[in-house]
LORO-689088 format. One record per residue (C-alpha): x, y, z. Coordinates in pm, 1 decimal. Layout:
# LORO-689088
{X: X&Y: Y&Z: Z}
...
//
This chain:
# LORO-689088
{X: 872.6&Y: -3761.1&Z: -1059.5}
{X: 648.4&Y: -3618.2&Z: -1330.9}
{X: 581.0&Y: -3325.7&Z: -1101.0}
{X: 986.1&Y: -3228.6&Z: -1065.2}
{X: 997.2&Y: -3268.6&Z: -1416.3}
{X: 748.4&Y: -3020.2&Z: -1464.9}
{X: 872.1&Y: -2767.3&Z: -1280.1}
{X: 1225.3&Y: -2785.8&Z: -1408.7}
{X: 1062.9&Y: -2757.1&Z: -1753.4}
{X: 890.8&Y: -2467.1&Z: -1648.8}
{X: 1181.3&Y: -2265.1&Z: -1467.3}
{X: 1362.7&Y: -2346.7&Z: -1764.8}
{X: 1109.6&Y: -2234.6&Z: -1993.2}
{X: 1067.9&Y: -1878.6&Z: -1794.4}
{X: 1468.9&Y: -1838.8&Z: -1755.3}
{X: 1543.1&Y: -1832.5&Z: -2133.4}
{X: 1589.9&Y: -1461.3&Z: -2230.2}
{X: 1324.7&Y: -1275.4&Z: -2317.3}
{X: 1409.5&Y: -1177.2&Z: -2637.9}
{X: 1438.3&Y: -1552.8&Z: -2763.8}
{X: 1037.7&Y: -1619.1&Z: -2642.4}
{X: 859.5&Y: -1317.1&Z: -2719.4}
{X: 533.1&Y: -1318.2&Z: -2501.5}
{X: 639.7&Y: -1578.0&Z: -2264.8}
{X: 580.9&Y: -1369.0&Z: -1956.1}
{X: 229.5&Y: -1313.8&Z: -2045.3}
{X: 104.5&Y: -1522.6&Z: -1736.8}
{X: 269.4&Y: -1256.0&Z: -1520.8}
{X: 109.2&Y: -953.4&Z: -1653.6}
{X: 10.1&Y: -731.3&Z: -1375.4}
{X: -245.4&Y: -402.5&Z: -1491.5}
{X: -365.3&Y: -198.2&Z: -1278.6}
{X: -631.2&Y: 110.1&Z: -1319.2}
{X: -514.2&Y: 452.2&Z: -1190.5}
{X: -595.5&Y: 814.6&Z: -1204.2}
{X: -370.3&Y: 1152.5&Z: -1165.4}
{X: -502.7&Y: 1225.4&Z: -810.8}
{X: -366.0&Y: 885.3&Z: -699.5}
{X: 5.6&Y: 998.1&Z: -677.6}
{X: -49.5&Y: 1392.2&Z: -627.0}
{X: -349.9&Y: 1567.5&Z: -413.1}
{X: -517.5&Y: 1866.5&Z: -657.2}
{X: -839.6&Y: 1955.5&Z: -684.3}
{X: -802.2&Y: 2017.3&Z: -1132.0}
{X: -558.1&Y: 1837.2&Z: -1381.5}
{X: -471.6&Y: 1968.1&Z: -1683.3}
{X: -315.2&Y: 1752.8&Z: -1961.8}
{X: -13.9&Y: 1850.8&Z: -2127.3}
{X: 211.3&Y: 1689.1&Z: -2364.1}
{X: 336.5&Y: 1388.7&Z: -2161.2}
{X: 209.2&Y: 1524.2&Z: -1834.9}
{X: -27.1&Y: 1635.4&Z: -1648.7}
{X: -45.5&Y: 1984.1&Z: -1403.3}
{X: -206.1&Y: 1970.1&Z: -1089.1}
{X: -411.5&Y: 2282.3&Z: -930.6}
{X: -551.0&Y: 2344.2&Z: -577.7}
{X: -710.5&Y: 2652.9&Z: -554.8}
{X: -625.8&Y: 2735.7&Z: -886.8}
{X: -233.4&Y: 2710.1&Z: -803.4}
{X: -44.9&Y: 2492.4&Z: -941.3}
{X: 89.3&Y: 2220.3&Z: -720.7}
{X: 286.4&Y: 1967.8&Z: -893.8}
{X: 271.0&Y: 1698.7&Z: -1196.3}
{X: 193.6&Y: 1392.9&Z: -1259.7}
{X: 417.7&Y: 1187.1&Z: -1558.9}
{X: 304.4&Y: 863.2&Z: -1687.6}
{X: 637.8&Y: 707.0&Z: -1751.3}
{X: 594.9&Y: 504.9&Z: -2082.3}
{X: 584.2&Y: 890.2&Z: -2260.9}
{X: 938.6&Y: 948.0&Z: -2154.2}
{X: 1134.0&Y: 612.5&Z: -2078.6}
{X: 931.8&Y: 379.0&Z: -2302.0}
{X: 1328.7&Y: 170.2&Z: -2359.6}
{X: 1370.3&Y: 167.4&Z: -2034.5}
{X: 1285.6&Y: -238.4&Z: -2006.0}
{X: 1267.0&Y: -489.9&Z: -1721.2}
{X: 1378.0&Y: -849.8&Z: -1708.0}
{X: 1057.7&Y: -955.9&Z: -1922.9}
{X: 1196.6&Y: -716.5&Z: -2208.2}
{X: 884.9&Y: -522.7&Z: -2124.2}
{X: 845.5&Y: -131.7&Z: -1937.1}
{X: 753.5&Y: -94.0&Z: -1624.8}
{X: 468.9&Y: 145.3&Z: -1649.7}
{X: 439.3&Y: 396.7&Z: -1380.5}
{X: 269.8&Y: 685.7&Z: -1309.8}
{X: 463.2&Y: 923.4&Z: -1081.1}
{X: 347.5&Y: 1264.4&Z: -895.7}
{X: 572.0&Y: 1550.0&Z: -838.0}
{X: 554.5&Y: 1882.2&Z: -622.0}
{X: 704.4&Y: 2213.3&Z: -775.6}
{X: 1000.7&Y: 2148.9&Z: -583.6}
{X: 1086.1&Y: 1827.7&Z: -788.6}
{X: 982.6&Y: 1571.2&Z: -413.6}
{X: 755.6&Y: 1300.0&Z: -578.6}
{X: 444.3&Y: 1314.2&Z: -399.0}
{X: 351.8&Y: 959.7&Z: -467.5}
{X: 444.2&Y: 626.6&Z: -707.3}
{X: 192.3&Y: 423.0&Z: -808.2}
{X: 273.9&Y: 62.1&Z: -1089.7}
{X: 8.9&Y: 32.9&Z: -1356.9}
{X: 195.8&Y: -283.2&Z: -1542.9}
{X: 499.3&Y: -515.7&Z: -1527.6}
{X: 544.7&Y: -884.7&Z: -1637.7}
{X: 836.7&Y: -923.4&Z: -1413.8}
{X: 852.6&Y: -1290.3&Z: -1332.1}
{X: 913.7&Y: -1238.2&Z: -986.5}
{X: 689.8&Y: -1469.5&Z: -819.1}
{X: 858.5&Y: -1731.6&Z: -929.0}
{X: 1133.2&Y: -1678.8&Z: -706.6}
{X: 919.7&Y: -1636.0&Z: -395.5}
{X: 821.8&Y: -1288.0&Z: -380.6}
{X: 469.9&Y: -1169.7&Z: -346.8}
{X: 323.4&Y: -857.7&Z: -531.6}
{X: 278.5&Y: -681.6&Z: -226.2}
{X: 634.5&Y: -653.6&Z: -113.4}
{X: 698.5&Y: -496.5&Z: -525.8}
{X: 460.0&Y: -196.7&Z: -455.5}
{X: 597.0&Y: -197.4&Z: -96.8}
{X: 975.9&Y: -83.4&Z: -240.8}
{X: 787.2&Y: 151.3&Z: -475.5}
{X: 637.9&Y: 334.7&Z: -172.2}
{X: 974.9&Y: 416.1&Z: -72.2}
{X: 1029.8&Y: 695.8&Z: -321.1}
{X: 746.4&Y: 886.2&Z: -179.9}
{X: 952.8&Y: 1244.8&Z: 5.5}
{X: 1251.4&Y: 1151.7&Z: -259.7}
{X: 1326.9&Y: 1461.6&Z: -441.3}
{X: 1459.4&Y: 1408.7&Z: -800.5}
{X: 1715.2&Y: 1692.1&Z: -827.5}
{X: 1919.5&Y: 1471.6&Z: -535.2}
{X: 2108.0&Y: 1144.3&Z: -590.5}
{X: 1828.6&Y: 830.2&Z: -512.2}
{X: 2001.4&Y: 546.1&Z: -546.2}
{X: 1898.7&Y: 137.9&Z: -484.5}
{X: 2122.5&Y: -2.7&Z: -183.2}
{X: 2145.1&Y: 327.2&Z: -29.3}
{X: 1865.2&Y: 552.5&Z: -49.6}
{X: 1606.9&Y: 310.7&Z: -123.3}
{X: 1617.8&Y: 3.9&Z: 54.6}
{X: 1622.0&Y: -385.5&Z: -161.2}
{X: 1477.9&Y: -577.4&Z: 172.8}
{X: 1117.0&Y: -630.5&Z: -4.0}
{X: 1265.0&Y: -772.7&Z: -294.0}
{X: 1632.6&Y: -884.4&Z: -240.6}
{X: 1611.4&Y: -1142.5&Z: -532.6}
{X: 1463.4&Y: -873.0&Z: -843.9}
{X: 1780.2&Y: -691.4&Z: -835.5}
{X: 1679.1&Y: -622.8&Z: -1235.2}
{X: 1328.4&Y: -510.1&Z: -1146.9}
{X: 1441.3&Y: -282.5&Z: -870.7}
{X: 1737.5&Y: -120.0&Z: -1074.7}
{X: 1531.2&Y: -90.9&Z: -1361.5}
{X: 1259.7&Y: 48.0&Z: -1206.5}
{X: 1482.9&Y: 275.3&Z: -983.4}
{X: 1587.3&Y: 432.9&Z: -1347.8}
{X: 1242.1&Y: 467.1&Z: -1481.8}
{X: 1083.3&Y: 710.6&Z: -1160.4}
{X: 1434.7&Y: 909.2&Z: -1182.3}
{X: 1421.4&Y: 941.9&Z: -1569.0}
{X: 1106.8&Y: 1004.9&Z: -1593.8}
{X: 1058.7&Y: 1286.3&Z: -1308.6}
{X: 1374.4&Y: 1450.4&Z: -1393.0}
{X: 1279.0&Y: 1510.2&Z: -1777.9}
{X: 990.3&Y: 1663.3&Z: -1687.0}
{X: 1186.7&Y: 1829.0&Z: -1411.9}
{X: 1385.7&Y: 1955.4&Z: -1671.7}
{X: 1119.3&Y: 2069.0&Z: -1915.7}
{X: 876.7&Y: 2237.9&Z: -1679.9}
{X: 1260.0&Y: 2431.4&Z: -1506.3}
{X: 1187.9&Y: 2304.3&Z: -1180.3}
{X: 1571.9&Y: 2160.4&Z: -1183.3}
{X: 1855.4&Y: 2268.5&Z: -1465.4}
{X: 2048.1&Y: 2024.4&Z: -1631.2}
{X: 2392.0&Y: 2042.2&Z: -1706.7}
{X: 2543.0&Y: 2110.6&Z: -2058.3}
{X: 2864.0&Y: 2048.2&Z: -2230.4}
{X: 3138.1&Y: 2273.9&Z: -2310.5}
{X: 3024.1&Y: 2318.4&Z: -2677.5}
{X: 3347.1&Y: 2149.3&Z: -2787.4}
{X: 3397.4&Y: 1876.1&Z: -2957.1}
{X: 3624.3&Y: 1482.2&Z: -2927.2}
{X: 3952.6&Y: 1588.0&Z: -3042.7}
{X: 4060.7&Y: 1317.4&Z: -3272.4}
{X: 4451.7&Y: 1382.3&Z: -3204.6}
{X: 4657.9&Y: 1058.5&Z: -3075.9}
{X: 4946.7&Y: 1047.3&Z: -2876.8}
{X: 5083.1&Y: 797.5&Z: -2711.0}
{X: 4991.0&Y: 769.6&Z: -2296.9}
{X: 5103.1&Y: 529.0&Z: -2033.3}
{X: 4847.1&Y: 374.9&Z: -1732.3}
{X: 4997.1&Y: 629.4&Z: -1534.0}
{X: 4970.2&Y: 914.5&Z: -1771.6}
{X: 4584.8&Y: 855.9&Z: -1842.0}
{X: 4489.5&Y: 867.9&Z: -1502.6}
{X: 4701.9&Y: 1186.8&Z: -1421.8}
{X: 4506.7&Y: 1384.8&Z: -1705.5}
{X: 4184.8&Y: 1234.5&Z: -1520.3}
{X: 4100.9&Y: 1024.4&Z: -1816.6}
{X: 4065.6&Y: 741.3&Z: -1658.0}
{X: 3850.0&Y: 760.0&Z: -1281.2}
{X: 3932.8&Y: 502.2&Z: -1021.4}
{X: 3742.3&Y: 373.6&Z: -737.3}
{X: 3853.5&Y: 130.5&Z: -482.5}
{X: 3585.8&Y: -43.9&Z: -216.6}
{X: 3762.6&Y: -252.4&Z: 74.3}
{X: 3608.5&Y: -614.6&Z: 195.7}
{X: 3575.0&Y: -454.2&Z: 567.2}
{X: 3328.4&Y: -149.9&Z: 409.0}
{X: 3164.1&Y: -427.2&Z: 325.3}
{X: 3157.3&Y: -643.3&Z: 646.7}
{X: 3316.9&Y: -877.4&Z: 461.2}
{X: 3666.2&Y: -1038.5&Z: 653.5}
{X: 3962.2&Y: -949.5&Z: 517.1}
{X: 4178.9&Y: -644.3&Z: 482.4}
{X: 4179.6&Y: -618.9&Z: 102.6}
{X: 3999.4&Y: -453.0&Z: -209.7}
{X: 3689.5&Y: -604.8&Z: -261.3}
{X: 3665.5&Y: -433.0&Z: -601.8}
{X: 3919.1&Y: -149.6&Z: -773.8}
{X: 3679.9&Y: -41.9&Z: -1053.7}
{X: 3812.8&Y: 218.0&Z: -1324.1}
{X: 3585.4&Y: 394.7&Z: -1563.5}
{X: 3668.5&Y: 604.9&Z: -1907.8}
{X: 3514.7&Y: 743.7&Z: -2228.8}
{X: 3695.4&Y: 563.4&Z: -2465.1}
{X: 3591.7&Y: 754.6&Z: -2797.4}
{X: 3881.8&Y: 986.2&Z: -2802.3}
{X: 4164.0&Y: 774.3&Z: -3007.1}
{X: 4425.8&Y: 962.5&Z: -2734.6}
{X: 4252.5&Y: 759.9&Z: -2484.8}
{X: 4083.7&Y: 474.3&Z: -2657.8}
{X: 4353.9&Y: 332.2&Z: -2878.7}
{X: 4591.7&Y: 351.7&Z: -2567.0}
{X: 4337.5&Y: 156.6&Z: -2376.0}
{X: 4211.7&Y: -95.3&Z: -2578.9}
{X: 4482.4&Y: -111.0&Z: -2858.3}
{X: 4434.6&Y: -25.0&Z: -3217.7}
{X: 4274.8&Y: -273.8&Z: -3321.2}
{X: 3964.2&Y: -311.3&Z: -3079.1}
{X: 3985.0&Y: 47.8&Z: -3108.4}
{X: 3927.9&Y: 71.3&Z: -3490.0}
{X: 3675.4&Y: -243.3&Z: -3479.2}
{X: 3424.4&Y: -59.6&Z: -3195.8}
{X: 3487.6&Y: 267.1&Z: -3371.8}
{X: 3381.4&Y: 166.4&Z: -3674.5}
{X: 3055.3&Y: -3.1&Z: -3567.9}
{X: 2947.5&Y: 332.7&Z: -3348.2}
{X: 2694.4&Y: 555.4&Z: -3564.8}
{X: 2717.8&Y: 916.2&Z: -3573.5}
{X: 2704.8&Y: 1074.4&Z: -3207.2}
{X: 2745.3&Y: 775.8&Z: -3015.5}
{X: 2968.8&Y: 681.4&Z: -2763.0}
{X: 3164.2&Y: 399.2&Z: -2600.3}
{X: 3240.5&Y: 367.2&Z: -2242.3}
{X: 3504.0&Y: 139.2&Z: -2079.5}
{X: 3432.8&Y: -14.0&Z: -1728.6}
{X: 3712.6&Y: -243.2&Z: -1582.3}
{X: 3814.1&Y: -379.2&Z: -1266.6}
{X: 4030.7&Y: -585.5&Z: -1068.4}
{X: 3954.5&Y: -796.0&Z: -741.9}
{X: 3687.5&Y: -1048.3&Z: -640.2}
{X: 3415.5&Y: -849.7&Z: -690.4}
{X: 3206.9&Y: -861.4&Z: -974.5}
{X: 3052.0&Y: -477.8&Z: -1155.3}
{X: 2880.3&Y: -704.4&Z: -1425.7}
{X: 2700.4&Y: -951.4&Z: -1204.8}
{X: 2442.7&Y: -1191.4&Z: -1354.5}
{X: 2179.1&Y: -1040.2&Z: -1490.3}
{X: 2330.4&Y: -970.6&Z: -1834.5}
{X: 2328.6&Y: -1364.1&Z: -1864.6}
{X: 1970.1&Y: -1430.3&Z: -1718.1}
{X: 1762.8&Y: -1141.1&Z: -1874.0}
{X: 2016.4&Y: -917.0&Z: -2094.3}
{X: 2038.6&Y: -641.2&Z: -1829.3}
{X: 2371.1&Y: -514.9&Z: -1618.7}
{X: 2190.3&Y: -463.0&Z: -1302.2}
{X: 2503.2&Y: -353.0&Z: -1108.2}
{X: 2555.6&Y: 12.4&Z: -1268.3}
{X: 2401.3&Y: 287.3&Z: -1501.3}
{X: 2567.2&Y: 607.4&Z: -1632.7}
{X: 2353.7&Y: 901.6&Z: -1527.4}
{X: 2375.8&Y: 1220.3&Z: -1667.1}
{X: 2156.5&Y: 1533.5&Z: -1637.7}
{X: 1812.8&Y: 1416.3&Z: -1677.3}
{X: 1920.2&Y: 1096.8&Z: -1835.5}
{X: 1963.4&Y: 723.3&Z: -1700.9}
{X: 2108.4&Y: 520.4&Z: -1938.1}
{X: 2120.1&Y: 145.8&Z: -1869.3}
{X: 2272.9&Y: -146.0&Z: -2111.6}
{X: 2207.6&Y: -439.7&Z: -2215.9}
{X: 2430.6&Y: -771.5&Z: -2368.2}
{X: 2357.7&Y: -628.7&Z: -2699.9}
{X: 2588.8&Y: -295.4&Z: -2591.9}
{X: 2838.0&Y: -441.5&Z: -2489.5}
{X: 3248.2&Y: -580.0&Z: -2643.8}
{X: 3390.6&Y: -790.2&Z: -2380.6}
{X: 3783.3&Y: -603.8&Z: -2281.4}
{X: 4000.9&Y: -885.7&Z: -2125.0}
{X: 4318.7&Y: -696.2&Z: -2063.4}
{X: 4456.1&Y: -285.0&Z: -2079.0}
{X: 4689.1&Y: -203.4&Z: -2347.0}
{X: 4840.1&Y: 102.5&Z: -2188.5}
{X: 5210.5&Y: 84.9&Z: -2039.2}
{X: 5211.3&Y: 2.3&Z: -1727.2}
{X: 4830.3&Y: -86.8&Z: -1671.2}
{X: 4704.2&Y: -343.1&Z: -1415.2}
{X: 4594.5&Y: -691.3&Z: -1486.4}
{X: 4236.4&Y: -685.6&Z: -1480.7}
{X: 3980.5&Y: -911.4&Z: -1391.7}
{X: 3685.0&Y: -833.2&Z: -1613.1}
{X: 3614.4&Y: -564.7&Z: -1794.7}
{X: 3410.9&Y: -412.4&Z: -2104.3}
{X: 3342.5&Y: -172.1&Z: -2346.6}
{X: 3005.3&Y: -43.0&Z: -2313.4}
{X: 2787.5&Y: 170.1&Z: -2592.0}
{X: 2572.7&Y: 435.5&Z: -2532.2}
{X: 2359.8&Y: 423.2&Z: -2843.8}
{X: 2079.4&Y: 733.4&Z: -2718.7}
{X: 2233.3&Y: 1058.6&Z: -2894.4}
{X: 2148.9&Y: 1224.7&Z: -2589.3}
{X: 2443.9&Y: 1132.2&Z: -2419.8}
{X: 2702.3&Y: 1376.8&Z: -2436.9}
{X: 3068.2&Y: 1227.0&Z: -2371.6}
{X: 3203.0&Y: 1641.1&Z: -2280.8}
{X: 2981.6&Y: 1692.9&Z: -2007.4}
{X: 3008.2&Y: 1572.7&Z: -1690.7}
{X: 2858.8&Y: 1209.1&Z: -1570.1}
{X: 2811.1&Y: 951.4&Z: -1269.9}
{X: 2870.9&Y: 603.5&Z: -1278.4}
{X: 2639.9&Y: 453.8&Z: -1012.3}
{X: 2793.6&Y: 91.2&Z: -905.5}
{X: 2534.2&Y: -156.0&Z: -705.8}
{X: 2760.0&Y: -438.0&Z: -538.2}
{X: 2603.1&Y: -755.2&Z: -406.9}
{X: 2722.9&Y: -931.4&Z: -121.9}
{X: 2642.3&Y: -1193.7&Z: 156.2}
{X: 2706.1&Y: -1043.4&Z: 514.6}
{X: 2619.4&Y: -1398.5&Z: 643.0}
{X: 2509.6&Y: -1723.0&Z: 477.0}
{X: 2175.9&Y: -1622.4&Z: 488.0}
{X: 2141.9&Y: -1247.1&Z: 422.9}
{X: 2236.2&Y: -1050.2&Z: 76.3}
{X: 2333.7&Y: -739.0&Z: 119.0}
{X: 2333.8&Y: -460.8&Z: -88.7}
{X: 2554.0&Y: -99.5&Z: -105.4}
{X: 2590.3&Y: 175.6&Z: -387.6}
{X: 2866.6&Y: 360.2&Z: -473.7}
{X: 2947.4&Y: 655.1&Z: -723.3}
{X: 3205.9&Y: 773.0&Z: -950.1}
{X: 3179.7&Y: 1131.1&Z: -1095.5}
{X: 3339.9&Y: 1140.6&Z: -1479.6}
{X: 3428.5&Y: 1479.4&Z: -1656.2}
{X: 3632.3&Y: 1405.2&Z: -1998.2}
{X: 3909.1&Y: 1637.5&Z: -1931.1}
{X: 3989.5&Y: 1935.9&Z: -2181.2}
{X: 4305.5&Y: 1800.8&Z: -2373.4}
{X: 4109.0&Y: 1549.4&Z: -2520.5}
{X: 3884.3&Y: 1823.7&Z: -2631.4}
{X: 3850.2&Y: 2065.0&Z: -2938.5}
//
């Protein structure tokens, strides 16, 4: 009896979120020693600022990025980064991933270190400049239950490769139209939003995936809210002017809302203080949130708009987002194929605020 009580008092203990008990994850620390040539083959490395160039035969080859200098906020379940290094050819195809720390608790659901470093092998032949996404590209089977630590770290090795990507030019990043949120309102039904491509829709049936039935597992809608033309008519004045008036110069808000049995927000806000199920990438940027970011939106104002089944209005507080150019949402749904096996599959949903809300 003593013994079950201990353990419940322990899984309770490790389940709280992080940000309550500070360094409660210390007894999962993981560090490991590393150096440039163990992610990229090259003969010389020379340091630069937040990356290193590699040289054979006095050409360069590729780089290697430690990721902590360029997605430091980037945090796992623990609240802590997962440090990687990462090597890259001059083509932008990492060359090799190697973990130098985590404190992800994931042992204590069953999974063993190895099969962690086994999904990281996975990016190895991945280029950067092309979509690599978890449930699709790269494969959850090591560690179906760390949906957190896989999404998480999915966003670091992308981040991270594509900034310096982006700073040495091996891959161009995508600008805005140099014009700015026009703050003009008018008044738009459902139907009206989603004809001037403000609002982006996408629909995934229970048979895509293998699931019985002949109906929408999930209709999912996305929109940048900011604009009063399209935020007041979707959220209503009120929650308009309230999230408005919290959001600091240059940043954003986001609403994701959906209808059907399927679930965008999963779990892991709830366990660890991370939405696991989707990130907004743009450019060289993944940006991920957290329960802090987020206003819970319960129903659509707009004329005409759907009953919804959850739904919320997510901030992007980094500046470098840039609500005029374009955007993808990347969507990771969850699902048991059988009673035993959880499946995973990623979707996409490109976002470009249209011009008449513009100026």
């Amino acid at each position: 009896m003593k013994t079950i009580v201990s353990l419940i008092i322990l899984i309770l203990t490790v389940c709280v979120t992080p940000a309550v008990y500070g360094d409660q994850y210390k007894m999962f620390e993981h560090h490991y020693a590393y150096k440039p040539e163990d992610v990229l083959s090259a003969a010389k490395f020379v340091q630069k600022k937040g990356y290193w160039e590699g040289f054979k035969d006095n050409k360069l080859v590729g780089y290697v990025i430690l990721s902590k200098d360029w997605t430091k906020k980037l945090v796992g379940y623990s609240g802590k980064h997962l440090e990687t290094l990462i090597g890259m050819d001059t083509r932008g195809t990492i060359t090799g991933v190697k973990l130098l720390f985590h404190s992800e608790p994931i042992v204590l659901i069953g999974l063993k270190e190895e099969s962690y470093l086994d999904f990281i092998k996975q990016y190895k032949g991945k280029n950067i400049k092309d979509p690599v996404s978890v449930g699709k590209d790269i494969s959850m089977d090591a560690i179906t239950g760390a949906t957190v630590t896989a999404v998480v770290q999915n966003s670091i090795i992308l981040e991270s490769g594509r900034k310096v990507a982006a700073e040495t030019g091996v891959m161009k990043v995508a600008k805005g139209k140099g014009l700015r949120i026009s703050q003009k309102y008018s008044a738009l039904t459902w139907d009206e939003l989603k004809k001037s491509g403000a609002i982006k829709e996408l629909s995934v049936t229970s048979k895509e995936l293998g699931l019985e039935g002949n109906d929408n597992f999930i209709d999912l809608y996305v929109s940048v809210v900011t604009p009063p033309a399209i935020g007041i008519n979707l959220l209503g004045d009120n929650l308009y002017r309230d999230i408005m008036g919290r959001l600091k110069n240059g940043v954003s808000a986001v609403a994701v809302f959906s209808k059907g049995k399927g679930s965008f927000k999963g779990s892991g806000f709830v366990r660890g203080g991370v939405f696991d199920r989707f990130n907004i990438e743009q450019g060289s940027k993944v940006f991920m949130f957290r329960d802090r970011d987020y206003r819970i939106l319960s129903d659509i104002n707009a004329k005409g708009a759907p009953s919804v089944n959850e739904g919320g209005v997510f901030i992007v507080e980094d500046k470098a987002f840039d609500p005029t150019a374009p955007f993808k949402l990347n969507l990771l749904f969850q699902f048991r194929s059988s009673n035993i096996k959880k499946d995973f599959k990623s979707y996409s949903i490109e976002y470009t605020l249209p011009d008449r809300f513009l100026e």
